[in-house]
N, C-alpha and C positions, 0 to 999 in steps of 0.2 A: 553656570557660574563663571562671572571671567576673574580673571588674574588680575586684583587691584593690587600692584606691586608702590609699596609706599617709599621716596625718598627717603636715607637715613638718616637725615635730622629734621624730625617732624614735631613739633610744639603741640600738644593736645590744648584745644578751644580753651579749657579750664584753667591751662596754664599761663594763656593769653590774657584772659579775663582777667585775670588775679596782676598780673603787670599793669592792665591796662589801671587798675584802682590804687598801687601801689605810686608814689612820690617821684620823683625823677631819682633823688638820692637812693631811695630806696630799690630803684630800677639798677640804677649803676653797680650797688651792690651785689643783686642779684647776674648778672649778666659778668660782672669778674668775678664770681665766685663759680660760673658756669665756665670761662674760660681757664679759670685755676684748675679745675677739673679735666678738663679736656687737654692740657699741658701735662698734665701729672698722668693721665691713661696714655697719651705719644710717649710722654717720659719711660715710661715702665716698659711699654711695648717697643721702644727701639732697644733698649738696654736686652732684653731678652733676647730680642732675633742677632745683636750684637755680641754678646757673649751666652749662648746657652751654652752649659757644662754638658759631657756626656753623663746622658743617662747610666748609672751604675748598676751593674747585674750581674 
């Protein structure tokens, strides 16, 4: 069996399919609602490696 190692950001066929039937407006939608998303997961993950508190124990 060999090591099909996947790029990490891979769109599944399905999810291509369904854009490709979708309106242009409704593409644009979709595609800043995908980058509003992916600014808010950098967002949150700078912020932590930024200030993490000590662990309290």
């Amino acid at each position: 069996m060999g090591t099909s190692k996947s790029p990490p950001m891979v769109i599944p066929h399905d999810v291509l399919a369904v854009l490709q039937v979708l309106s242009p407006k409704q593409r644009q939608l979709v595609f800043d609602f995908a980058e509003f998303l992916l600014q808010k997961q950098r967002k949150s993950e700078s912020e932590e490696s930024a200030d993490s508190p000590p662990i309290p124990g």
